[in-house]
SETI-485452 format. One record per residue (C-alpha): residue in three letters; x, y, z. Coordinates in pm, 1 decimal, always signed. Each point is the difference from the previous one (the first is absolute). Example, Ala and Ser with C-alpha at 12.3 -4.5 7.8 and 13.67 -1.06 7.14 Angstrom:
BEGIN
[r 'ALA',[+1230.0,-450.0,+780.0]];
[r 'SER',[+137.0,+344.0,-66.0]];
***
This chain:
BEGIN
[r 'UNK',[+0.0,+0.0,+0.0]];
[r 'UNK',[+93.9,+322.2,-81.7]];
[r 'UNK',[-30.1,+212.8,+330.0]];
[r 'UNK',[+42.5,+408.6,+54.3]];
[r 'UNK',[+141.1,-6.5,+360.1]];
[r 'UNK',[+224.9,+286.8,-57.9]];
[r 'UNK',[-264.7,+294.0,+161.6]];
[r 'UNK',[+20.3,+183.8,+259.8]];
[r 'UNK',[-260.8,+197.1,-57.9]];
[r 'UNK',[-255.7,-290.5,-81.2]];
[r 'UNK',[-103.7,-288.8,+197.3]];
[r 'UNK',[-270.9,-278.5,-18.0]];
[r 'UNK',[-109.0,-25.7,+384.2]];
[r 'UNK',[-197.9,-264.5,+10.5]];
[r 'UNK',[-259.8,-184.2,-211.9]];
[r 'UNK',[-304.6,-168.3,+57.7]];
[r 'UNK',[-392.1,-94.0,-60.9]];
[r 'UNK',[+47.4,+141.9,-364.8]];
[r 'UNK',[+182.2,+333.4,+81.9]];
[r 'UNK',[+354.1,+137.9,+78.7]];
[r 'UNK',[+103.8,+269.0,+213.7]];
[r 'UNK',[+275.7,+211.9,-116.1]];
[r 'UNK',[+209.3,+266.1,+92.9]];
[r 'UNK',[+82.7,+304.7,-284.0]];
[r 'UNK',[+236.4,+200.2,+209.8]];
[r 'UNK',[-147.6,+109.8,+297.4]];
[r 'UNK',[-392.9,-110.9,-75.9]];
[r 'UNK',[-153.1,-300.7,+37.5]];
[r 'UNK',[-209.9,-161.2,-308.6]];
[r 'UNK',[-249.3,-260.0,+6.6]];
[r 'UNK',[-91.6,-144.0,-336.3]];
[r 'UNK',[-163.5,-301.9,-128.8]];
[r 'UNK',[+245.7,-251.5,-163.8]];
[r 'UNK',[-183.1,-337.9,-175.0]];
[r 'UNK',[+320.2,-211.2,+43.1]];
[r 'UNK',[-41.9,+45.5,+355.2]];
[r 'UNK',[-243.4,-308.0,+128.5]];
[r 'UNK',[+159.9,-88.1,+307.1]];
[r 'UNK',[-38.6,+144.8,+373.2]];
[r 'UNK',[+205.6,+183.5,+231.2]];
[r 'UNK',[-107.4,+67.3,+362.3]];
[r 'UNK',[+104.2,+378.4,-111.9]];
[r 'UNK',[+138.7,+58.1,+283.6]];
[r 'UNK',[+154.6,+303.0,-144.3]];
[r 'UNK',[-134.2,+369.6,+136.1]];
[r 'UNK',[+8.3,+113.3,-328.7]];
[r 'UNK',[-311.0,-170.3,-107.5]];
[r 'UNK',[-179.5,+228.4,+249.9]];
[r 'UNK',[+206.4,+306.9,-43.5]];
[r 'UNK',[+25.7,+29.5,-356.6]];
[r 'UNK',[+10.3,+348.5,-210.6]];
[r 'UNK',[-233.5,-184.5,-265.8]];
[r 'UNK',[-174.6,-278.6,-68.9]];
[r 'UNK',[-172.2,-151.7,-303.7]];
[r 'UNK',[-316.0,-151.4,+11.4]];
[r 'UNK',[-74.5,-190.8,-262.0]];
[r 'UNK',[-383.4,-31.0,-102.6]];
[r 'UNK',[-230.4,-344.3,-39.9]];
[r 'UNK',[-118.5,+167.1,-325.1]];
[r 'UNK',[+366.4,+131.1,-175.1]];
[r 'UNK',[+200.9,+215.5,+101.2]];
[r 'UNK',[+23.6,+167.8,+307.1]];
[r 'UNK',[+54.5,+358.0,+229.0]];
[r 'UNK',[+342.6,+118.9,+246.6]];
[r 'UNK',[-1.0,+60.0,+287.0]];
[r 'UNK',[+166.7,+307.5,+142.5]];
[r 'UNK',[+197.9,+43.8,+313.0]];
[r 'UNK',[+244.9,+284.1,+2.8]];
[r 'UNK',[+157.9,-120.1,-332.7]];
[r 'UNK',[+100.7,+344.0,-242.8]];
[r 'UNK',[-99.4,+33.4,-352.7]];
[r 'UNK',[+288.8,-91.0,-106.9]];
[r 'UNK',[+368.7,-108.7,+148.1]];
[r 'UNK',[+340.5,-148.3,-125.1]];
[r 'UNK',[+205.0,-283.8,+75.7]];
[r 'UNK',[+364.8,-121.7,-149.9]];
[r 'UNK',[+150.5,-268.6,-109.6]];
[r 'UNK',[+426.7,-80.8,-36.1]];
[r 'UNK',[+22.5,-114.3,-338.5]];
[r 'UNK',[+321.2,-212.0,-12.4]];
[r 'UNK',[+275.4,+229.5,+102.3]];
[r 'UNK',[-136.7,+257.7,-237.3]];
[r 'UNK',[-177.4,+198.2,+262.0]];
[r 'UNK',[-350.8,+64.3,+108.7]];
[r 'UNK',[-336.0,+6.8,-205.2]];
[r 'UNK',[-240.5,+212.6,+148.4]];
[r 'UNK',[-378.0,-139.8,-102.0]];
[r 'UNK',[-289.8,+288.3,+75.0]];
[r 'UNK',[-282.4,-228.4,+183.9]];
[r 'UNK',[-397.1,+79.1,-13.0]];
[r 'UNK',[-278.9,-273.8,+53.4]];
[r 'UNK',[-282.7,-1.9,-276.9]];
[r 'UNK',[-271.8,-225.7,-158.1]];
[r 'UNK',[+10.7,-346.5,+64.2]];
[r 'UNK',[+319.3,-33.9,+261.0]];
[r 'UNK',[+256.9,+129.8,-159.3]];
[r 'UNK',[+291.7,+232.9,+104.4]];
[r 'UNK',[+163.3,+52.8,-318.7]];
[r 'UNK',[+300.8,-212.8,+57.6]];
[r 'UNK',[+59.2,-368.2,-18.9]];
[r 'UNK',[+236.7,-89.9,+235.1]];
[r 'UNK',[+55.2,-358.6,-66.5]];
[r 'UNK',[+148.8,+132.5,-331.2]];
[r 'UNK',[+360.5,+161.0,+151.8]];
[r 'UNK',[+103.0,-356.3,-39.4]];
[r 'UNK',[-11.6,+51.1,-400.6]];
[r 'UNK',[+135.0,+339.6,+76.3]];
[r 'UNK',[+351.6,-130.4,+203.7]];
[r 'UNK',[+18.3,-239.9,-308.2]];
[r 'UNK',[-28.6,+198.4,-317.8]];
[r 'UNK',[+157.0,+301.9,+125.3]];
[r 'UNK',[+359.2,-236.9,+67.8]];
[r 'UNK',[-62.8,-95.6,-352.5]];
[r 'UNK',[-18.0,+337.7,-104.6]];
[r 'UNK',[+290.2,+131.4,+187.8]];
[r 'UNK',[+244.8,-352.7,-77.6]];
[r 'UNK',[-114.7,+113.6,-391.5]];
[r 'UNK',[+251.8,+284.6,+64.6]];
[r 'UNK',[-80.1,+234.2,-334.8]];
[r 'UNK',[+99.0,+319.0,-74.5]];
[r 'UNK',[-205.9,+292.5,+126.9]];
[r 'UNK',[-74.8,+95.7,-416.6]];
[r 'UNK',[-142.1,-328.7,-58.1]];
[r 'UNK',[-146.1,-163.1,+343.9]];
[r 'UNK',[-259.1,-285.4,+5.3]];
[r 'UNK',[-317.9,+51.6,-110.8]];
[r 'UNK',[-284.4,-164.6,+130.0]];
[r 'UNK',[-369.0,+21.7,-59.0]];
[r 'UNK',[-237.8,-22.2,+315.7]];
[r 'UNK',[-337.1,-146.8,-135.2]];
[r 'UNK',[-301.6,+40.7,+262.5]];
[r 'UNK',[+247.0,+211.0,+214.2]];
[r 'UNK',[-288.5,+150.9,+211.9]];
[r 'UNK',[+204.4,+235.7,+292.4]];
[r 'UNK',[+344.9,-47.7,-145.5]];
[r 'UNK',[+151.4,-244.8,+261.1]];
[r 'UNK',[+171.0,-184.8,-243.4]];
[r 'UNK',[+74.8,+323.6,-193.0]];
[r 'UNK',[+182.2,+154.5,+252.6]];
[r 'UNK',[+142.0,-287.6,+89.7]];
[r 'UNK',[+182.3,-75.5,-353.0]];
[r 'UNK',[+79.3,+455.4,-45.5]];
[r 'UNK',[+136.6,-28.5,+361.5]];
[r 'UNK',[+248.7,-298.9,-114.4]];
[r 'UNK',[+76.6,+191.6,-348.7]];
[r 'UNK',[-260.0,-77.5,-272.3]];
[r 'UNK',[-171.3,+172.7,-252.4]];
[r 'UNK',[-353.1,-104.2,+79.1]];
[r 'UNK',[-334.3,+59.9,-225.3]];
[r 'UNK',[-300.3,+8.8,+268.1]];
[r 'UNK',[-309.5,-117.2,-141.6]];
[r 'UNK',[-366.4,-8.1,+195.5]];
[r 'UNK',[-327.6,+22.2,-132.8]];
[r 'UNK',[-98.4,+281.8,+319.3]];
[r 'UNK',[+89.7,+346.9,-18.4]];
[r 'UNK',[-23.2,+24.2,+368.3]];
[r 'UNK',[+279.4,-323.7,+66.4]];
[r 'UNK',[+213.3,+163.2,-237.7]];
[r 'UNK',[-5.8,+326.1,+213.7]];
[r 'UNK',[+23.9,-235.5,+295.1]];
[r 'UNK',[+327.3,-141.1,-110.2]];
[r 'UNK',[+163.1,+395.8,-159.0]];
[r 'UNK',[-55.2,+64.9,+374.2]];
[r 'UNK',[+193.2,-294.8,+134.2]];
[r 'UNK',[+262.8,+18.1,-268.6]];
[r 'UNK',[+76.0,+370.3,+124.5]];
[r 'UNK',[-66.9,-96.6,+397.5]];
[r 'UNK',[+301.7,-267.4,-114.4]];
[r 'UNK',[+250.4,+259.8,-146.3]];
[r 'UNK',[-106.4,-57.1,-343.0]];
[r 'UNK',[-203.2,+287.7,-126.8]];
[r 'UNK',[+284.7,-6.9,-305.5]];
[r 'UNK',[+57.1,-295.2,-45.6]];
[r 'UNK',[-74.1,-190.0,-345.0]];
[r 'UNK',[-363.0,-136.3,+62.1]];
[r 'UNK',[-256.6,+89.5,-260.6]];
[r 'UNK',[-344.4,-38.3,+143.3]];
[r 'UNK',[-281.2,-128.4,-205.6]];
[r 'UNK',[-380.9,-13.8,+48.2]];
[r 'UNK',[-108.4,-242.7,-270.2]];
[r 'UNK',[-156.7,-384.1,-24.5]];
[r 'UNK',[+308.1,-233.7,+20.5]];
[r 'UNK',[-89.5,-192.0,-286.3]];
[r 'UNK',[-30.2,+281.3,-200.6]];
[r 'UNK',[+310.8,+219.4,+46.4]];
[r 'UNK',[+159.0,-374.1,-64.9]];
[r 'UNK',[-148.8,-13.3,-301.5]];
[r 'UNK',[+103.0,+322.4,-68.3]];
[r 'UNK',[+372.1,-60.2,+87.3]];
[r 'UNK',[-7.2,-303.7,-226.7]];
[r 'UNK',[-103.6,+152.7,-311.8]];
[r 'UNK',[+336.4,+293.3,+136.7]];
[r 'UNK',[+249.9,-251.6,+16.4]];
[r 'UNK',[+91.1,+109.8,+336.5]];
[r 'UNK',[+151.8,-235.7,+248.4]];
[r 'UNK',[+78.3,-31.4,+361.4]];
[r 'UNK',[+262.2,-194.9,+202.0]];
[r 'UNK',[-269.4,-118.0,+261.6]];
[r 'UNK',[-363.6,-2.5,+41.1]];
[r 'UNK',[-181.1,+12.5,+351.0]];
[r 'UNK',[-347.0,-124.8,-24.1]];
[r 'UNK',[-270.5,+10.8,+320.3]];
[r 'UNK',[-349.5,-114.9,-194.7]];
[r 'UNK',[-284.1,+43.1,+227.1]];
[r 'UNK',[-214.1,-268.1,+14.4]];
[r 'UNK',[-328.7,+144.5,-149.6]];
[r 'UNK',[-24.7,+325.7,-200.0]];
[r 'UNK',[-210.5,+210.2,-241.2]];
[r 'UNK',[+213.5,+233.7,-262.9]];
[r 'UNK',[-154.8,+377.4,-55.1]];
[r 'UNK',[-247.7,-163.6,-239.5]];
[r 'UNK',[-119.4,-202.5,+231.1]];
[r 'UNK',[+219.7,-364.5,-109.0]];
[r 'UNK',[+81.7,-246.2,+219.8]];
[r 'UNK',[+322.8,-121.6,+109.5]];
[r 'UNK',[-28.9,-364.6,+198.7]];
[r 'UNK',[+374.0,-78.2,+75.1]];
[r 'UNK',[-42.8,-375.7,-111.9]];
[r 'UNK',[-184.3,+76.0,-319.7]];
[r 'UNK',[+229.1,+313.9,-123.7]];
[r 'UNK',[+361.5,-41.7,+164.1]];
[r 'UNK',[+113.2,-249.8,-245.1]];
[r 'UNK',[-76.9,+187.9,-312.4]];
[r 'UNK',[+117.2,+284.6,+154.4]];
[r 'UNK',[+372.7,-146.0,+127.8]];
[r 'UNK',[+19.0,-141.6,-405.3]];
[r 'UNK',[-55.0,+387.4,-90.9]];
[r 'UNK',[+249.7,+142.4,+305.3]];
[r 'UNK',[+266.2,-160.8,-103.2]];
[r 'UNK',[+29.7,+86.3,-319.9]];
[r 'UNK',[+127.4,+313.8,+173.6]];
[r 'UNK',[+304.8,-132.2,+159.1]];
[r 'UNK',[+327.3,+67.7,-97.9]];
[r 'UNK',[+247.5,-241.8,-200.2]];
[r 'UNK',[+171.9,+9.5,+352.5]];
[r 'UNK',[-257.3,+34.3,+252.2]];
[r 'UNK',[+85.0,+17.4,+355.6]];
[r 'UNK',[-298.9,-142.8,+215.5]];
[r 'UNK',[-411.5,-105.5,-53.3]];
[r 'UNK',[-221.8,+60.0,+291.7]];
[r 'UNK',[-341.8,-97.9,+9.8]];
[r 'UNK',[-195.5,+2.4,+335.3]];
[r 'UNK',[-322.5,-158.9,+70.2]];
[r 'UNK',[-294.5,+67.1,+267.3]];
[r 'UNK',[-219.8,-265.2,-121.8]];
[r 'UNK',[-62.2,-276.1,+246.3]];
[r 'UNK',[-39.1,-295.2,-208.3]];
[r 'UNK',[+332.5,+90.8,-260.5]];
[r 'UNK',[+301.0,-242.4,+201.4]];
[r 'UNK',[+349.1,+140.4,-34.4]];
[r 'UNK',[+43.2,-261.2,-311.6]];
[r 'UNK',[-264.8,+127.2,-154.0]];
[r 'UNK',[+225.9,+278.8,-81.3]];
[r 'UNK',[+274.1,-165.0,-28.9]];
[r 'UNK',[-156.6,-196.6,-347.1]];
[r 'UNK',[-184.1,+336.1,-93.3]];
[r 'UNK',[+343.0,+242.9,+28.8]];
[r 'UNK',[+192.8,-341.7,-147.9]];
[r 'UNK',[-201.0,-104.2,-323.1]];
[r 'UNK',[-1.2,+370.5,-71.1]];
[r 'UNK',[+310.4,+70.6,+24.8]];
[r 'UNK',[+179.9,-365.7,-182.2]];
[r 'UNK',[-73.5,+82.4,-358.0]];
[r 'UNK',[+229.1,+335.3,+14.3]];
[r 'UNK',[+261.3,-100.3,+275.5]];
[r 'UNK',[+13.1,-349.9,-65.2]];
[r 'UNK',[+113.9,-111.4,+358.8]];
[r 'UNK',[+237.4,+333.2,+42.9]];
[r 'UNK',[-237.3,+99.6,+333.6]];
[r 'UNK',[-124.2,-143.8,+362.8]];
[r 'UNK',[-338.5,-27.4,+108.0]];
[r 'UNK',[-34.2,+10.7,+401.9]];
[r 'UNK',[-315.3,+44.4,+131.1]];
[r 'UNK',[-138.1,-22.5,+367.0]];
[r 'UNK',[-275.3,+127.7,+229.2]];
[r 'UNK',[+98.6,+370.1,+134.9]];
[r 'UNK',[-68.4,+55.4,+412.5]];
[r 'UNK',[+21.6,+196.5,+256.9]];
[r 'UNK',[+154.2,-103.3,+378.9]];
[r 'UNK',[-264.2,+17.3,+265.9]];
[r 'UNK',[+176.3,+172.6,+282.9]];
[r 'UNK',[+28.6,-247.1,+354.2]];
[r 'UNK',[-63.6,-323.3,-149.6]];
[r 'UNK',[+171.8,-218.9,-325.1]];
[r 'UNK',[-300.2,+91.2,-232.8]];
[r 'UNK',[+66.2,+167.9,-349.4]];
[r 'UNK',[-306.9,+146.3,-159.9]];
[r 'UNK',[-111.3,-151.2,-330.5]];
[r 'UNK',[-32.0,+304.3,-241.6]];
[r 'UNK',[+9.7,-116.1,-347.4]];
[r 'UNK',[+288.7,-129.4,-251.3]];
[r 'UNK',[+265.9,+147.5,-220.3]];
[r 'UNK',[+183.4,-138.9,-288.0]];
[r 'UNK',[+366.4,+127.5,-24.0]];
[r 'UNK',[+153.1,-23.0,-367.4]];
[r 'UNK',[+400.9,+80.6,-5.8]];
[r 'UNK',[+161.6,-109.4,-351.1]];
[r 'UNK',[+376.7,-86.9,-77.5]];
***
């Protein structure tokens, strides 16, 4: 399993009865989690005392609950000897926070890559972040040198993720932020003849496009990786493809990201993929959150 336990600023507290409690700083979440179907005597004061809590509702969806919690807040993160990301923190529809926390274990790993790559400031690595939502991954790959094309179908993620770029020290650095349907703009970039070094992918599950077409990850992500990586370089550096969808194993992606990838590469790459987790602070439990499928190529 691949498992972020390099916060400080992030903890999973404790789990149970189908939610987690977290801390973001100095606040206190609850929020539902699905994975979590197992009981805790939850001992912890936090489940109490918490700054907000999530309830989710019989019928969809759900309200927060407000304790003292600000509109919005930031928390950091030490990416790999490359200093801190700073990630600007607000809770809105349907649980969220606007950062994925499970994912700084892709971070640590593709920013090495980046950095090991060791190019010349006039021609750095370029990568293309597909789905990139608030620009973790972005600022990730800009804080370890890359050139990085930011592409999310919301206007107001994109803005999300200029604001964490700058809150990270990278207001000038070479990200070019795009509001546009991912299939699309690859489309687009096909029919350019541009290429990138590595692509970052982070599908959602379920989806509807601005005229109202629908993206269901097991239905569109094949078809869609045969089209993505016809933007890859002659020398590409790493894949990525991350997956929130329950019933998709790690293998799964390995096959997908491998039978895509053969026909150009011809063995020239390795597939690892593996659940991604989070450590459950005073006990040996790691949080299920998800998979990723690493590509590197030789």
């Amino acid at each position: 399993m691949y498992i972020a336990d390099n916060w400080t600023d992030y903890e999973v507290l404790d789990t149970s009865a189908g939610e987690k409690l977290e801390r973001w700083g100095n606040y206190l979440l609850v929020r539902p989690d699905p994975q979590v179907i197992w009981q805790t005597p939850k001992k912890h004061s936090g489940w109490k005392n918490f700054n907000g809590h999530y309830h989710r509702s019989t019928k969809g969806g759900g309200e927060w609950e407000f304790r003292n919690l600000p509109e919005e807040w930031t928390i950091r993160y030490p990416l790999a000897d490359l200093g801190d990301l700073t990630f600007h923190l607000k809770p809105f529809s349907f649980k969220h926070t606007g950062l994925f926390p499970e994912q700084a274990a892709n971070w640590d790993w593709f920013s090495r890559l980046i950095k090991a790559a060791n190019r010349p400031a006039d021609k750095p690595v370029t990568v293309l972040n597909l789905f990139a939502y608030t620009g973790g991954a972005t600022v990730a790959a800009a804080k370890a040198g890359a050139k990085v094309t930011h592409v999310d179908a919301s206007k107001g993620m994109v803005g999300w993720a200029k604001e964490n770029a700058a809150s990270s020290g990278l207001s000038e650095a070479p990200i070019r932020y795009l509001v546009d349907d991912c299939m699309k703009f690859v489309e687009r970039e096909i029919r350019r003849g541009n290429h990138y070094d590595a692509i970052i992918m982070d599908p959602p599950s379920y989806g509807r496009g601005p005229k109202g077409e629908i993206w269901k990850l097991e239905d569109s992500i094949y078809p869609f990786l045969i089209e993505a990586e016809k933007l890859l370089s002659d020398e590409p550096l790493f894949f990525l493809l991350n997956s929130y969808t329950t019933g998709l194993q790690p293998a799964v992606l390995s096959y997908l990201l491998g039978s895509v990838l053969e026909p150009r590469f011809k063995g020239h790459f390795n597939v690892q993929s593996q659940e991604v987790g989070l450590p459950v602070s005073g006990n040996d439990l790691v949080l299920p959150c998800g998979a990723a499928g690493r590509v590197t190529f030789s």
